[in-house]
C-alpha positions, 0 to 999 in steps of 0.5 A: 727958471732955468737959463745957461748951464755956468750961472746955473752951476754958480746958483747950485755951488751959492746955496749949497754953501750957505746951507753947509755954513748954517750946518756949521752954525748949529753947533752952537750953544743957543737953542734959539740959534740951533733952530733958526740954522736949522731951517735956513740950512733946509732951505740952502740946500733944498734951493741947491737941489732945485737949481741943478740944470735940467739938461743934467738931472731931470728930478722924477715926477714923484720928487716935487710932491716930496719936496712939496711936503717938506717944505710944507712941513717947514713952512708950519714949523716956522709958522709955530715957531714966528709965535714966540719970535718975528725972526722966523717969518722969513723962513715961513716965506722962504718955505712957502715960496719952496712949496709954490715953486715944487707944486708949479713943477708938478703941473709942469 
């Protein structure tokens, strides 16, 4: 996933601003709202902390079963929540894809 160092900078400084204007976005009066931000902030900065070059932080072994679990966590909270609402199918694909990629750097 990795390749040079500038595009790499520019993918973490893309997620981590998305997941910051979704944390902004849950001071919103819409419970429905609230908890869709929620989620989509989740997954802005977890794929911010997934996509911090290797050649400066080498995450421990026991960091991708953690973020394994999470997003597994997030992925059957989507799954309840697309019950009352299809909005929330692409957080559940969003949390499974998290979960396929931490479960790959754990084998890695």
């Amino acid at each position: 996933m990795h390749g040079p160092v500038s595009p790499a900078w520019l993918l973490v400084a893309l997620c981590a601003a998305t997941g910051a204007y979704c944390l902004l976005r849950m001071r919103s009066g819409v419970e429905e709202q609230r908890s869709a931000a929620g989620g989509e902030a989740l997954m802005g900065f977890g794929m911010a902390a997934m996509a911090v070059p290797a050649a400066v932080f080498a995450p421990p072994r026991w960091v991708w079963p953690l973020y394994a679990a999470v997003f597994g966590l997030a992925a059957l909270r989507a799954l309840w929540s697309a019950r009352r609402s299809a909005h929330h199918l692409h957080h559940l694909l969003g949390s499974t894809a998290m979960v396929y990629m931490a479960v790959l750097m754990t084998a890695a």
